[in-house]
PDB file of N, CA, C and O in Angstrom, chain B, residues numbered from 101:
ATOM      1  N   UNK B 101     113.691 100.743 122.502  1.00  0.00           N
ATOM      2  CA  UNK B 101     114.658  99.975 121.758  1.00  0.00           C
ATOM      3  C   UNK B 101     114.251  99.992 120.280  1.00  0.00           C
ATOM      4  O   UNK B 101     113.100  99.910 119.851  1.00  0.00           O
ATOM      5  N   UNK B 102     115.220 100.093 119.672  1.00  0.00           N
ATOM      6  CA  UNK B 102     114.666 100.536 117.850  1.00  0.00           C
ATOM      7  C   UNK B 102     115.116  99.110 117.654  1.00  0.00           C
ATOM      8  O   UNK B 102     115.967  98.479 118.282  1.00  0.00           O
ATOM      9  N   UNK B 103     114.118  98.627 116.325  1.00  0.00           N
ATOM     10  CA  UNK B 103     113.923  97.927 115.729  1.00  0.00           C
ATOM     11  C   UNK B 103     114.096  97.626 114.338  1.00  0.00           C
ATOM     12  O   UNK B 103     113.267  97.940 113.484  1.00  0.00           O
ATOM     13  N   UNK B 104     115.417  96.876 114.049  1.00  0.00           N
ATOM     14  CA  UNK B 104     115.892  97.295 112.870  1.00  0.00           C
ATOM     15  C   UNK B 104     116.058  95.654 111.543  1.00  0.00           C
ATOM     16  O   UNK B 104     116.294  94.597 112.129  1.00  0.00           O
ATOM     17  N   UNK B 105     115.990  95.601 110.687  1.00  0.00           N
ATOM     18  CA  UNK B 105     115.663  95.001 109.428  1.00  0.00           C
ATOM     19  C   UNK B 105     117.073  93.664 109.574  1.00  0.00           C
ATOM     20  O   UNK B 105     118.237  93.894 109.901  1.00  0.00           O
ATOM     21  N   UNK B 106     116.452  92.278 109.204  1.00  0.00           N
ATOM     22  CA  UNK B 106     117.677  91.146 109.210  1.00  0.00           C
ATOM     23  C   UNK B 106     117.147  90.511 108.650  1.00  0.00           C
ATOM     24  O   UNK B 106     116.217  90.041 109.305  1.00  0.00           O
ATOM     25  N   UNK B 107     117.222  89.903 106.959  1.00  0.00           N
ATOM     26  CA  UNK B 107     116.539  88.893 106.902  1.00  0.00           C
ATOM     27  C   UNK B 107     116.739  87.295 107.067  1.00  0.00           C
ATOM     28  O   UNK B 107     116.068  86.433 106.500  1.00  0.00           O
ATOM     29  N   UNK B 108     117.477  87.154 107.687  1.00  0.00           N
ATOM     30  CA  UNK B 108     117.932  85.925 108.698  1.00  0.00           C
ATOM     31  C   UNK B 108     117.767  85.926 110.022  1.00  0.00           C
ATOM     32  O   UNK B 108     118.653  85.667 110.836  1.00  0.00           O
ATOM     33  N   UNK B 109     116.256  86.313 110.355  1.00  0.00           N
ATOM     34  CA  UNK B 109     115.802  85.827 111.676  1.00  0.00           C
ATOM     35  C   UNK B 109     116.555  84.752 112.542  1.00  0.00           C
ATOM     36  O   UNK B 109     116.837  85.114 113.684  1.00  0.00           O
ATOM     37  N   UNK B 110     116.927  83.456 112.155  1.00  0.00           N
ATOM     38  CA  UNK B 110     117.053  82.553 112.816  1.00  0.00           C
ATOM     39  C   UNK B 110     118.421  82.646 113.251  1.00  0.00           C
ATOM     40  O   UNK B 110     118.761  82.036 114.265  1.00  0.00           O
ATOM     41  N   UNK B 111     119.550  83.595 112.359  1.00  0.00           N
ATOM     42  CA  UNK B 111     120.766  84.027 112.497  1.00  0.00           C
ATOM     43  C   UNK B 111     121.508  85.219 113.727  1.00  0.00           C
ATOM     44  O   UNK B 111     120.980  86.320 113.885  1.00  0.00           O
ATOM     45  N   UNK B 112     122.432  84.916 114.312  1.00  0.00           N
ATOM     46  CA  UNK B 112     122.030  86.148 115.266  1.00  0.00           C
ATOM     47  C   UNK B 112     123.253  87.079 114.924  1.00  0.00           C
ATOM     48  O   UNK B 112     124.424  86.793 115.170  1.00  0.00           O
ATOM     49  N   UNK B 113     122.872  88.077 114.403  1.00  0.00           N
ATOM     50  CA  UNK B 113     123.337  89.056 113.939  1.00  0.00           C
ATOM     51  C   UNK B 113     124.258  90.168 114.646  1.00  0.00           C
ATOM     52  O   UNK B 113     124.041  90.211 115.857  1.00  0.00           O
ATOM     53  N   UNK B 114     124.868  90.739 114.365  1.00  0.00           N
ATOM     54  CA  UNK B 114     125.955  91.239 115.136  1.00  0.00           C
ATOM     55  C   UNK B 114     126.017  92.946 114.485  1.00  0.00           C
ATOM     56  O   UNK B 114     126.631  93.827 115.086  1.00  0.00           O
ATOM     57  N   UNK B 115     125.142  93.239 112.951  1.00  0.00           N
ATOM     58  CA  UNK B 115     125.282  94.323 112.647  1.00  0.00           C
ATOM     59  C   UNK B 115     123.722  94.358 111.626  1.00  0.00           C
ATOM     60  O   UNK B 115     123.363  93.519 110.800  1.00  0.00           O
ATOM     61  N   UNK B 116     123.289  95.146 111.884  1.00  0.00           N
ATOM     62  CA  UNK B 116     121.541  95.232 110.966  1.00  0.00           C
ATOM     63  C   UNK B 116     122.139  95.644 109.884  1.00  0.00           C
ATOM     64  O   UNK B 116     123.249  96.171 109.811  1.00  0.00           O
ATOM     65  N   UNK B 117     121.278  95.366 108.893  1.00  0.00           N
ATOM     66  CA  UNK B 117     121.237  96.211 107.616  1.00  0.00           C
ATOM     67  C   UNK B 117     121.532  97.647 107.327  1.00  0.00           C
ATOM     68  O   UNK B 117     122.462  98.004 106.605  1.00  0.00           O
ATOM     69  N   UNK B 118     120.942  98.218 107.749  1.00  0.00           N
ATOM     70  CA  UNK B 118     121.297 100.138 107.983  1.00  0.00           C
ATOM     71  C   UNK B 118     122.587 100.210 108.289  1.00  0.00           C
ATOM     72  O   UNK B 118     123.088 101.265 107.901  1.00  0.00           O
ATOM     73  N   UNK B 119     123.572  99.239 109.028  1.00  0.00           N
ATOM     74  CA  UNK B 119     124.971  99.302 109.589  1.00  0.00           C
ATOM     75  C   UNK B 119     124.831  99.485 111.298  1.00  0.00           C
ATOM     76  O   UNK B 119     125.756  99.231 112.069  1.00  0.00           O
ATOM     77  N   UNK B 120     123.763  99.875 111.629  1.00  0.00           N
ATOM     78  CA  UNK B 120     123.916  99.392 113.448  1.00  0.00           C
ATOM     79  C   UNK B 120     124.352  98.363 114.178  1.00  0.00           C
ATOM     80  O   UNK B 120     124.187  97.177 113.893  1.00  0.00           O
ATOM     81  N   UNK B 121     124.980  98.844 115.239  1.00  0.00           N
ATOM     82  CA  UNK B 121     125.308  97.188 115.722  1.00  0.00           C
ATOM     83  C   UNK B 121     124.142  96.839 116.999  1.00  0.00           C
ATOM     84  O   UNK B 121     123.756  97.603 117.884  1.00  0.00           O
ATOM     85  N   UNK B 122     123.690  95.201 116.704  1.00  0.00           N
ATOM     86  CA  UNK B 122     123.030  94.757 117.044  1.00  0.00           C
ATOM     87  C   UNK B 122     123.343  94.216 118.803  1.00  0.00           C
ATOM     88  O   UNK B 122     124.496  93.992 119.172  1.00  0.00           O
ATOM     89  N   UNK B 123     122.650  94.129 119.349  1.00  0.00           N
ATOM     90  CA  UNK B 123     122.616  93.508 120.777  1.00  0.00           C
ATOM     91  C   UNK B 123     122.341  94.417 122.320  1.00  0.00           C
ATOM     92  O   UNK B 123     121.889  94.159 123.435  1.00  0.00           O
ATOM     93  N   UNK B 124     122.968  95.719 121.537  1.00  0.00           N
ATOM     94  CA  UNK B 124     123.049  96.783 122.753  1.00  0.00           C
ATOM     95  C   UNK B 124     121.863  97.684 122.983  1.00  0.00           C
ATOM     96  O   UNK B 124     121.162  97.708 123.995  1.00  0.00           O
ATOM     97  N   UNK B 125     121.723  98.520 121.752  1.00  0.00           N
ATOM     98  CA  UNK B 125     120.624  99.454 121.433  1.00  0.00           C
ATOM     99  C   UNK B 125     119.704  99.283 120.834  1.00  0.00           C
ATOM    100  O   UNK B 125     118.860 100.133 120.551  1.00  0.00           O
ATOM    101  N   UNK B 126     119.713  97.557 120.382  1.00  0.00           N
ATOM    102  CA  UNK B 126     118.927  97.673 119.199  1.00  0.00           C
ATOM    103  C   UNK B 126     118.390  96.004 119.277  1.00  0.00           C
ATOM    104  O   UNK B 126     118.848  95.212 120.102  1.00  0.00           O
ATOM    105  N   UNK B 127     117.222  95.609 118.146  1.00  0.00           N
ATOM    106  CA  UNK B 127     117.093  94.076 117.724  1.00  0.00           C
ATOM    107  C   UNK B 127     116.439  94.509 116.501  1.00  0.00           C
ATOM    108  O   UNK B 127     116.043  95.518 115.916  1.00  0.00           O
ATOM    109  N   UNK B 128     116.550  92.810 116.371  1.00  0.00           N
ATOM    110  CA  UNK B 128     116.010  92.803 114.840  1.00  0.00           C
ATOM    111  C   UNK B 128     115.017  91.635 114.109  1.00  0.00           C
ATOM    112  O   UNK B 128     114.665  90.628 114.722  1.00  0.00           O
ATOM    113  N   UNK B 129     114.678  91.876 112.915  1.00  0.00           N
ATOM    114  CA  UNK B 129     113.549  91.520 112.954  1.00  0.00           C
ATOM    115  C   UNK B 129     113.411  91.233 111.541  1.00  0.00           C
ATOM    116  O   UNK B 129     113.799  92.204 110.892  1.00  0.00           O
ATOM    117  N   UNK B 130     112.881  89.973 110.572  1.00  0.00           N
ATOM    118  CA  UNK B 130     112.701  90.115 109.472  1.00  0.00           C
ATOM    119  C   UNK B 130     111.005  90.383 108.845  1.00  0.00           C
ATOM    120  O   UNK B 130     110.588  90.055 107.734  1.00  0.00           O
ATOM    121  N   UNK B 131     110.277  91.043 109.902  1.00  0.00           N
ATOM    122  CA  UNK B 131     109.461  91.629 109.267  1.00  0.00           C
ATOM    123  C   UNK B 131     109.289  92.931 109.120  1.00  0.00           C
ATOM    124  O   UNK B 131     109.290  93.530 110.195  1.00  0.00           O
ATOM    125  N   UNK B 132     109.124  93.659 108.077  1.00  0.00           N
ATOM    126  CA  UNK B 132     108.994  95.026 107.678  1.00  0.00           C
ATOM    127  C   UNK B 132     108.063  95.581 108.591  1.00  0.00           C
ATOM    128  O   UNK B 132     108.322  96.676 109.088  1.00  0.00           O
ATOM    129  N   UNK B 133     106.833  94.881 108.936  1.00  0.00           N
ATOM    130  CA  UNK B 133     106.025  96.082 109.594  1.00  0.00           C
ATOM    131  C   UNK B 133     106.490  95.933 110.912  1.00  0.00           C
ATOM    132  O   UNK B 133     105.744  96.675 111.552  1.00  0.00           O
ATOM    133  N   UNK B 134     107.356  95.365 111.776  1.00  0.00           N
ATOM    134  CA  UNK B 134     107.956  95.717 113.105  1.00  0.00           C
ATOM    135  C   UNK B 134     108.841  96.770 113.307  1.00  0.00           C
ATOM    136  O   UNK B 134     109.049  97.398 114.345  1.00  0.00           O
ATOM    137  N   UNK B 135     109.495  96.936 111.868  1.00  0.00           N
ATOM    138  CA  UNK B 135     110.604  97.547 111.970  1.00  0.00           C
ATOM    139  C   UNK B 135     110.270  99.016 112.023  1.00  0.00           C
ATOM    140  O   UNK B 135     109.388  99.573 111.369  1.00  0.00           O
ATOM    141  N   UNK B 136     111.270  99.685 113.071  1.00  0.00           N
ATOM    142  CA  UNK B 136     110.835 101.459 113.566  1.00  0.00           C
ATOM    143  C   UNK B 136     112.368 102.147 113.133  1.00  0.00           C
ATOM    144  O   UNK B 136     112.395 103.365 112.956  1.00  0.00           O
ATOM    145  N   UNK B 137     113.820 101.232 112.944  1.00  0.00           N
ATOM    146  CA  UNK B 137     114.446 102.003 112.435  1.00  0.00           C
ATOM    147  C   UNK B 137     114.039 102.889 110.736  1.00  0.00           C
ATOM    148  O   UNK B 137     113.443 102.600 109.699  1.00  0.00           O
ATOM    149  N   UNK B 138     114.943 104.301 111.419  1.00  0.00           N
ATOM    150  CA  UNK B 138     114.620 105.167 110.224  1.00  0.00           C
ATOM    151  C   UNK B 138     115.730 105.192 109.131  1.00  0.00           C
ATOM    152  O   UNK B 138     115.571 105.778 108.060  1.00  0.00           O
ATOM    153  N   UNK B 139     116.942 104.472 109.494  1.00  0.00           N
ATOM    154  CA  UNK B 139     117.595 103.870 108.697  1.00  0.00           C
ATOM    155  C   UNK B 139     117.281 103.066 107.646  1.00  0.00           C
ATOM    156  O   UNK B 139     117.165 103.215 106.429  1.00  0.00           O
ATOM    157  N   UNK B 140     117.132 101.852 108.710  1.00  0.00           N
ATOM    158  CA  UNK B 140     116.601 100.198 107.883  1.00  0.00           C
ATOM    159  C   UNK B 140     115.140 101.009 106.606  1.00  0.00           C
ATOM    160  O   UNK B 140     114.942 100.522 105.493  1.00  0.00           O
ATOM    161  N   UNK B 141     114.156 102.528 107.277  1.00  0.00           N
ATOM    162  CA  UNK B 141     113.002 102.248 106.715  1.00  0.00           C
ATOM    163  C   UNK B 141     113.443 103.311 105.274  1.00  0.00           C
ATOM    164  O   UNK B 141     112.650 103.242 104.334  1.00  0.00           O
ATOM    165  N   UNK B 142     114.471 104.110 105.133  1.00  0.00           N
ATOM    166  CA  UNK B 142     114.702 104.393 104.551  1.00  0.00           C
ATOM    167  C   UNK B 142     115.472 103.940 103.073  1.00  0.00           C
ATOM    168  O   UNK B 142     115.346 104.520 101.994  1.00  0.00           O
ATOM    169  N   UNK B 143     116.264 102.784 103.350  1.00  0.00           N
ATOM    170  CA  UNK B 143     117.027 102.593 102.525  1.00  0.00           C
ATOM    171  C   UNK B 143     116.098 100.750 101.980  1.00  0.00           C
ATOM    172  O   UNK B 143     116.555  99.738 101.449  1.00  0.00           O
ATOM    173  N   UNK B 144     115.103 101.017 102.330  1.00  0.00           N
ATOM    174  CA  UNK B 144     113.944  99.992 102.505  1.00  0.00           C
ATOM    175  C   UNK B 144     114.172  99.119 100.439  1.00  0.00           C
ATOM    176  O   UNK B 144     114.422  97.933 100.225  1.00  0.00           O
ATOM    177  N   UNK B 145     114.047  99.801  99.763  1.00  0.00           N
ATOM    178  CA  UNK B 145     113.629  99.439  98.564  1.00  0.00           C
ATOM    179  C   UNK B 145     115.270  99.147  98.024  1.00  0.00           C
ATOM    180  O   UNK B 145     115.207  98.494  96.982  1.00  0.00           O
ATOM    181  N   UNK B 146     116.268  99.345  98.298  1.00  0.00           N
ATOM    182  CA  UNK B 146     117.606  99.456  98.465  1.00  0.00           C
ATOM    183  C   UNK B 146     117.550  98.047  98.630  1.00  0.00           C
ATOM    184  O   UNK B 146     117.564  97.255  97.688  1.00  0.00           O
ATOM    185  N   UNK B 147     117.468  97.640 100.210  1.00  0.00           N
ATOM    186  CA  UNK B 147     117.991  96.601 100.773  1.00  0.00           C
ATOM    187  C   UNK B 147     117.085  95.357 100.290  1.00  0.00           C
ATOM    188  O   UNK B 147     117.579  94.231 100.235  1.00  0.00           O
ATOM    189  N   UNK B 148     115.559  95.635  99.893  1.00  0.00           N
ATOM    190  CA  UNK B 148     115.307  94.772  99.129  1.00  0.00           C
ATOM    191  C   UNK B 148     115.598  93.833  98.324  1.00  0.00           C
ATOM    192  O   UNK B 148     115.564  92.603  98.350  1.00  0.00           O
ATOM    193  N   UNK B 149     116.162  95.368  96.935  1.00  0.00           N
ATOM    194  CA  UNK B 149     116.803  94.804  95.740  1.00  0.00           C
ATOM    195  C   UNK B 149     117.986  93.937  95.745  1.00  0.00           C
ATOM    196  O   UNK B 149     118.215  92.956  95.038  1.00  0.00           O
ATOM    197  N   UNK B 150     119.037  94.731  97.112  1.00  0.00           N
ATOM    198  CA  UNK B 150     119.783  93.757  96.754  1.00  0.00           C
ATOM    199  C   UNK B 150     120.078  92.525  97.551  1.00  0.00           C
ATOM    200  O   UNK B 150     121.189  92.003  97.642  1.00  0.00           O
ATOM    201  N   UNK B 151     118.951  92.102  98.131  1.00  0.00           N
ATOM    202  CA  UNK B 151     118.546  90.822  98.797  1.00  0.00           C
ATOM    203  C   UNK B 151     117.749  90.026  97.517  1.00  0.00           C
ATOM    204  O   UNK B 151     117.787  88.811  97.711  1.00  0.00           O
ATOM    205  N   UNK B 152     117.102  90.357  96.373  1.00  0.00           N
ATOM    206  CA  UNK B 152     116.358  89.917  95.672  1.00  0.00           C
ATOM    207  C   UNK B 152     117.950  89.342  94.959  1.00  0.00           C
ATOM    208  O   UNK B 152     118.344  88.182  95.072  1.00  0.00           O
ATOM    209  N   UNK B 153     118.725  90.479  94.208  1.00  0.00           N
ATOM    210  CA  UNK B 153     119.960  89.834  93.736  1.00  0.00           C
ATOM    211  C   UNK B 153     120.486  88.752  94.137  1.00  0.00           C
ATOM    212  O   UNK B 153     120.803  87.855  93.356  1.00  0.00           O
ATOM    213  N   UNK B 154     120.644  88.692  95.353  1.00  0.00           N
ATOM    214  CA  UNK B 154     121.746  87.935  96.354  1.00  0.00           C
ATOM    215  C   UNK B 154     120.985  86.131  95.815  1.00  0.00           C
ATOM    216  O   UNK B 154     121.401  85.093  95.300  1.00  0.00           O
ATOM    217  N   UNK B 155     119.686  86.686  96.347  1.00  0.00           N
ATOM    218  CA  UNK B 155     118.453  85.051  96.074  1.00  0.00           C
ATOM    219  C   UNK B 155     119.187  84.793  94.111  1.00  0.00           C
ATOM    220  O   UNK B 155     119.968  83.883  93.835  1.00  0.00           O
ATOM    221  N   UNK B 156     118.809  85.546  93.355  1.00  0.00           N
ATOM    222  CA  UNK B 156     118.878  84.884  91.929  1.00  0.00           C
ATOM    223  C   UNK B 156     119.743  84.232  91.937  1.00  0.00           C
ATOM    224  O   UNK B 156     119.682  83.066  91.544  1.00  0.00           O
ATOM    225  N   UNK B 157     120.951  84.858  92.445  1.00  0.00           N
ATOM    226  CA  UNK B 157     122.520  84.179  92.050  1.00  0.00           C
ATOM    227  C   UNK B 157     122.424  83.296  92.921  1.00  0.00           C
ATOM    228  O   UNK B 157     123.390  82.606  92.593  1.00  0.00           O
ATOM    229  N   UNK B 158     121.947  82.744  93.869  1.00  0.00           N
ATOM    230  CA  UNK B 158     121.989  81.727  94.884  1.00  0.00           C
ATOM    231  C   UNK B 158     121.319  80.652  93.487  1.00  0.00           C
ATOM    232  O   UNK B 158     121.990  79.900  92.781  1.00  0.00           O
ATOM    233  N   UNK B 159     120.020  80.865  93.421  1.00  0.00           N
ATOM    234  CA  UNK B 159     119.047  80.036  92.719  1.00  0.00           C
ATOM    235  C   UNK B 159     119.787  79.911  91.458  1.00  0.00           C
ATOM    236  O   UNK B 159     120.314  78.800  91.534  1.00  0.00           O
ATOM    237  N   UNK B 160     120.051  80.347  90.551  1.00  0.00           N
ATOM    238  CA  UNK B 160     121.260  80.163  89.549  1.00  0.00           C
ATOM    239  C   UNK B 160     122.240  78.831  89.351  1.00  0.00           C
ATOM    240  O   UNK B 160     122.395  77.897  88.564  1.00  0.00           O
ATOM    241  N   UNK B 161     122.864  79.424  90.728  1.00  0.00           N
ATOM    242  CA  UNK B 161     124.114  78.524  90.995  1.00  0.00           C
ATOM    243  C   UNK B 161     123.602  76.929  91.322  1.00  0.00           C
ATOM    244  O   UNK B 161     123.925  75.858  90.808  1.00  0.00           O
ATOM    245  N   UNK B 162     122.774  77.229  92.278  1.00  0.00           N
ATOM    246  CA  UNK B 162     122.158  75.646  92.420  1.00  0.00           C
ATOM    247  C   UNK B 162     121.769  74.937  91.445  1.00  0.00           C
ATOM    248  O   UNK B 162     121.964  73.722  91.435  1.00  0.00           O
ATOM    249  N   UNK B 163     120.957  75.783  90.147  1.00  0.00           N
ATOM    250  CA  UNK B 163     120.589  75.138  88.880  1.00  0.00           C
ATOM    251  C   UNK B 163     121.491  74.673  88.198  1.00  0.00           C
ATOM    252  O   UNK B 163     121.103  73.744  87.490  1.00  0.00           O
ATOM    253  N   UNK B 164     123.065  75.044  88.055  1.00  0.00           N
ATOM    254  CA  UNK B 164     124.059  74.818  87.584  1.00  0.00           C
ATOM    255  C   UNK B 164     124.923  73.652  88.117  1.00  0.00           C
ATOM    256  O   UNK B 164     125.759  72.937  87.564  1.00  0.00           O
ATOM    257  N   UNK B 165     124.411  73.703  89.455  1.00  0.00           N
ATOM    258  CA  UNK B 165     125.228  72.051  90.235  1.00  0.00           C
ATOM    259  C   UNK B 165     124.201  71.186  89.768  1.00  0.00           C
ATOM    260  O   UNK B 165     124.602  70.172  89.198  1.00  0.00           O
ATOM    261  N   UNK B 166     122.900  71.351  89.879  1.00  0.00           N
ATOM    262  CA  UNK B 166     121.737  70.568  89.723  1.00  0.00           C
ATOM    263  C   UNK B 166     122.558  69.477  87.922  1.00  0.00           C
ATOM    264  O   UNK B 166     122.956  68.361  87.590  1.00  0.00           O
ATOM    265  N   UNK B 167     122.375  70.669  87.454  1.00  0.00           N
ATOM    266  CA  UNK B 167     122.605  70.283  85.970  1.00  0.00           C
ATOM    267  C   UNK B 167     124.409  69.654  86.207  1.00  0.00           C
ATOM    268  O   UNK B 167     124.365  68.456  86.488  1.00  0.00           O
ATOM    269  N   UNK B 168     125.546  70.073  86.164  1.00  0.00           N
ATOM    270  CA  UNK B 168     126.644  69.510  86.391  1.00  0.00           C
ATOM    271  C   UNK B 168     126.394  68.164  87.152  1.00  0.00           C
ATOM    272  O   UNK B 168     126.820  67.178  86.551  1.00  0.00           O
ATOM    273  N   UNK B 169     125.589  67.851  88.748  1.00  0.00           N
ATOM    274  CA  UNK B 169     125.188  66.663  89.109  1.00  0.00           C
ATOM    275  C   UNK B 169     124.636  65.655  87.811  1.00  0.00           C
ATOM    276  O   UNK B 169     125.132  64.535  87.686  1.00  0.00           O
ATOM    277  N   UNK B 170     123.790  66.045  87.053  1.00  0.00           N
ATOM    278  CA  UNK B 170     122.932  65.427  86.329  1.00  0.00           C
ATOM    279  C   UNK B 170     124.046  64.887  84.954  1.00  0.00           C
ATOM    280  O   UNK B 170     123.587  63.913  84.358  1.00  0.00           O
ATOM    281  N   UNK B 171     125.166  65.310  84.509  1.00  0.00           N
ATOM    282  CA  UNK B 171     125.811  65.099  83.493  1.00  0.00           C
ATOM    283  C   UNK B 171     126.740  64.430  83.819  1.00  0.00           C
ATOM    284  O   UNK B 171     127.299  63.789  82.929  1.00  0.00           O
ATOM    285  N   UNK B 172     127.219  64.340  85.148  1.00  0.00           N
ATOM    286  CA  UNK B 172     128.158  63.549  85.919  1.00  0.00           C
ATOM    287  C   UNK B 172     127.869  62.337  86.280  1.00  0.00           C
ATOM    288  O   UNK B 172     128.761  61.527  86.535  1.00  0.00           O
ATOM    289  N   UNK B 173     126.078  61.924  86.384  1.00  0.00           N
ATOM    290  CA  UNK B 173     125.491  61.094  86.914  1.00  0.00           C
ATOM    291  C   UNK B 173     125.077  60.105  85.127  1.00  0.00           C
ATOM    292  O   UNK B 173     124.939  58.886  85.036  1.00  0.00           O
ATOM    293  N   UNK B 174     124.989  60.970  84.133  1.00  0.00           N
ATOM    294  CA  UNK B 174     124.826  60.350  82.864  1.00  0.00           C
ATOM    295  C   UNK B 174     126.179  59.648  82.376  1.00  0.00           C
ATOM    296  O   UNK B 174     126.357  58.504  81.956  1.00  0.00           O
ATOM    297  N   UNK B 175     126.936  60.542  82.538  1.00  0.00           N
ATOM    298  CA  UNK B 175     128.082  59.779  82.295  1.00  0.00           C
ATOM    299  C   UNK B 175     129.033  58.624  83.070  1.00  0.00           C
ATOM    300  O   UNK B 175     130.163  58.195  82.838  1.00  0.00           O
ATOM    301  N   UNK B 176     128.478  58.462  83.638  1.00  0.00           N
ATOM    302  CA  UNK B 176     128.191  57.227  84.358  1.00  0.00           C
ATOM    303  C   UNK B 176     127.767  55.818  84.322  1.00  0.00           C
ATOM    304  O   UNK B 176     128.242  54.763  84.741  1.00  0.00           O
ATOM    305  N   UNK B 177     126.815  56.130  83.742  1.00  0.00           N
ATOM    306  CA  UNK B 177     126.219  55.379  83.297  1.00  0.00           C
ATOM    307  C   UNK B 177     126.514  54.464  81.359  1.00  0.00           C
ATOM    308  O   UNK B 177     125.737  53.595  80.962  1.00  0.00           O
TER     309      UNK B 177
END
């Protein structure tokens, strides 16, 4: 059974990263050194980056409610 890249372990996934579909032929795994697909290990620095993207704009956005909370909460006052 190949072993292919998710980084939402706790999520149950329906298609890996590489584009396989999950449940039949395959599982998954969010650690790199389990992983034996030659897909997932190829496009490795790929799927990284744009998981690193995905995090900034997450972290971003929260700083921006953080701050909107905080000006909403001054004016308030």
């Amino acid at each position: 059974m190949t072993m292919h890249f998710y980084p939402y372990a706790d999520d149950e996934a329906e298609v890996a990263e590489c584009g396989a579909l999950l449940g039949f032929g395959g599982d998954s795994t969010n650690n790199w050194g389990l992983v034996d697909c030659r897909r997932c290990l190829k496009r490795k620095a790929e799927i990284i980056a744009a998981h690193a993207t995905q995090e900034t704009a997450i972290v971003a956005q929260m700083g921006d409610m953080a701050d909107y909370m905080r000006a909403q909460e001054n004016s308030n006052e």
